[in-house]
C-alpha positions as a Markdown table, in Angstrom:
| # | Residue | x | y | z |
|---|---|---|---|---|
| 1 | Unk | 36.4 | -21.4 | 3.5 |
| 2 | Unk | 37.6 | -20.4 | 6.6 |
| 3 | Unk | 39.9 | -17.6 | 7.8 |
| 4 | Unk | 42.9 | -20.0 | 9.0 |
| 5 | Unk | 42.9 | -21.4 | 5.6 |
| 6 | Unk | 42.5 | -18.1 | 3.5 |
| 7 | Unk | 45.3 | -16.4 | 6.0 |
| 8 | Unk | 47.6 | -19.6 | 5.6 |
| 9 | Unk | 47.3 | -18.7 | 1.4 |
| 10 | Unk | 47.7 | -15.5 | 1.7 |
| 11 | Unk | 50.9 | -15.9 | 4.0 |
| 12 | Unk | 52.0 | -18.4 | 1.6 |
| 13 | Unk | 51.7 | -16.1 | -1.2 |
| 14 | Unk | 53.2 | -13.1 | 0.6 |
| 15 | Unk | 56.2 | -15.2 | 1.4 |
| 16 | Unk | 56.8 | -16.5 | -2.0 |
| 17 | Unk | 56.5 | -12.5 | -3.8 |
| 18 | Unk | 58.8 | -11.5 | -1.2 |
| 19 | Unk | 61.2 | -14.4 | -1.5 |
| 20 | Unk | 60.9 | -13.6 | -5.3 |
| 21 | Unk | 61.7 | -9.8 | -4.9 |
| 22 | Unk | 64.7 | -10.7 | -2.6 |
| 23 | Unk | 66.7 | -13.1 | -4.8 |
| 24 | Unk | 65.5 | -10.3 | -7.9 |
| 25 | Unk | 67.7 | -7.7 | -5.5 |
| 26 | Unk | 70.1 | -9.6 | -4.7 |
| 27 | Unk | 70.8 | -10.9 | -8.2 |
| 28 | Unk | 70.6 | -7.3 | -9.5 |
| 29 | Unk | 73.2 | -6.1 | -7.5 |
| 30 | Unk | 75.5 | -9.3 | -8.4 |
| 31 | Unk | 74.9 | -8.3 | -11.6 |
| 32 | Unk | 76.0 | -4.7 | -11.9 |
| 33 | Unk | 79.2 | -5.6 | -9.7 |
| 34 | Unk | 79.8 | -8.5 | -12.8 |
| 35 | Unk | 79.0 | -5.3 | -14.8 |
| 36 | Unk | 81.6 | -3.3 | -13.4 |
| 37 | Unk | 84.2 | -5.9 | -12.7 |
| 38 | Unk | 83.9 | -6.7 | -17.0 |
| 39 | Unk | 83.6 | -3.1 | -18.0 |
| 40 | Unk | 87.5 | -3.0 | -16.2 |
| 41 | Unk | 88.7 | -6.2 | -17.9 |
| 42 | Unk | 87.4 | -5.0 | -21.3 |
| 43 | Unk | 88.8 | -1.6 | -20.9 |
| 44 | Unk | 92.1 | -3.3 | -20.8 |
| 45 | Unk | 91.6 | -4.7 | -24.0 |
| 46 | Unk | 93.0 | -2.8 | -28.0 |
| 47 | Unk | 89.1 | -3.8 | -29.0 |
| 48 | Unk | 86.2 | -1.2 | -29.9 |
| 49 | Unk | 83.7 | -0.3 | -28.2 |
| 50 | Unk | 81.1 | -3.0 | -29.3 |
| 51 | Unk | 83.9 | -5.7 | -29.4 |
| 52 | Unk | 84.3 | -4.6 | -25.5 |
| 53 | Unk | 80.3 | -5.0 | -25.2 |
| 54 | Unk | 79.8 | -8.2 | -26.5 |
| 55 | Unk | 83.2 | -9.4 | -23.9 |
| 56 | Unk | 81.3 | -7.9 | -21.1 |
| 57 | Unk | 78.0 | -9.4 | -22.1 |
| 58 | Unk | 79.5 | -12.6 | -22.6 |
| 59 | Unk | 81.6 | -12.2 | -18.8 |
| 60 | Unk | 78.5 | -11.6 | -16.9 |
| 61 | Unk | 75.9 | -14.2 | -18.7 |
| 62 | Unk | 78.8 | -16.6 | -17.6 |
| 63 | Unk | 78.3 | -15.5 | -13.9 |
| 64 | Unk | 74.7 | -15.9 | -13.8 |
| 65 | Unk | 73.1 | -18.7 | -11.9 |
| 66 | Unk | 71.2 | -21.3 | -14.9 |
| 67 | Unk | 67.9 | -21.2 | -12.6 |
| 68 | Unk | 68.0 | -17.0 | -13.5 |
| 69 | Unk | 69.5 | -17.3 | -16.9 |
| 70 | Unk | 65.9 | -18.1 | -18.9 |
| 71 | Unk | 64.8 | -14.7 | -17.2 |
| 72 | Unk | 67.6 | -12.5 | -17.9 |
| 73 | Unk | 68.2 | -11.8 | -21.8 |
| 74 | Unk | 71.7 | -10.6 | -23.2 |
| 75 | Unk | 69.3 | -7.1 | -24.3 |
| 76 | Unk | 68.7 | -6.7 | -20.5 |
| 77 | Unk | 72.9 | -7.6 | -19.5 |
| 78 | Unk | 73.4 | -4.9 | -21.8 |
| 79 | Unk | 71.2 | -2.3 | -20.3 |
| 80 | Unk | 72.6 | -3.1 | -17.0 |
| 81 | Unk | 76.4 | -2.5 | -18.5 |
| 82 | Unk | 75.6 | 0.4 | -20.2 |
| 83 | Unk | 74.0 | 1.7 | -17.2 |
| 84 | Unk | 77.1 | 1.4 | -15.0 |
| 85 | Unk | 79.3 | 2.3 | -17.4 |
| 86 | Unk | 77.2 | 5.3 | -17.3 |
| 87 | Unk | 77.6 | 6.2 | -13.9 |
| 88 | Unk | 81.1 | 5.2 | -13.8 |
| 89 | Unk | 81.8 | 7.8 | -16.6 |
| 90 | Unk | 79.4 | 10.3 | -14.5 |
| 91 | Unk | 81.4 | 9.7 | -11.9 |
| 92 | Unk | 84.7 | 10.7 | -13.0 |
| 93 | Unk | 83.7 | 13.6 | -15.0 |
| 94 | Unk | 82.5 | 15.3 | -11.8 |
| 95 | Unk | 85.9 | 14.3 | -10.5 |
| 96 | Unk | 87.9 | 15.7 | -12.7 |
| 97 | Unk | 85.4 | 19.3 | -12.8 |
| 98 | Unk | 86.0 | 19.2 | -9.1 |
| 99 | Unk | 90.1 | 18.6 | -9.7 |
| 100 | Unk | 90.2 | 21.7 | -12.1 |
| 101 | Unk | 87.9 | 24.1 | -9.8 |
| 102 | Unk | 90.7 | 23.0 | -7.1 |
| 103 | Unk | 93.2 | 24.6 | -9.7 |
């Protein structure tokens, strides 16, 4: 082999992990927003809390390209709700501990 070849592979390669990596990102973060935008339609809902879940899950599974869906499993669309709704709650219990210290 020579090098041309063996640096054209390994270009190849390298372009193909970091196209791979990219559309992971960039997926990911279309996800969580999905996530977020579903946790607020849910919460508008009279259901309970698993009833709201299974809403969301179904909302962003509906958003997801087909070429991604074999990869992404409703256990993982879960994780990725929970976590936001995580931070979202995080995030306004430090608001409101920072609107009583103001009192």
């Amino acid at each position: 082999m020579n090098w041309e070849l063996i640096l054209t592979i390994a270009s190849s390669v390298l372009t193909i992990v970091v196209t791979v990596i990219g559309y992971y990102q960039h997926i990911k973060k279309r996800l969580e927003q999905e996530a977020l935008d579903a946790i607020n339609i849910a919460e508008e809902t009279d259901k309970i809390g698993a009833e709201k879940m299974q809403d969301a899950i179904k909302m962003v599974k509906d958003m997801i390209p087909a070429v991604a869906k074999p990869f992404i499993s409703d256990k993982l669309i879960e994780t990725v709700i929970q976590g936001v709704f995580d931070k979202v709650e995080d995030y306004a219990r430090k608001q409101l501990e920072k609107e009583k210290t103001k009192e």
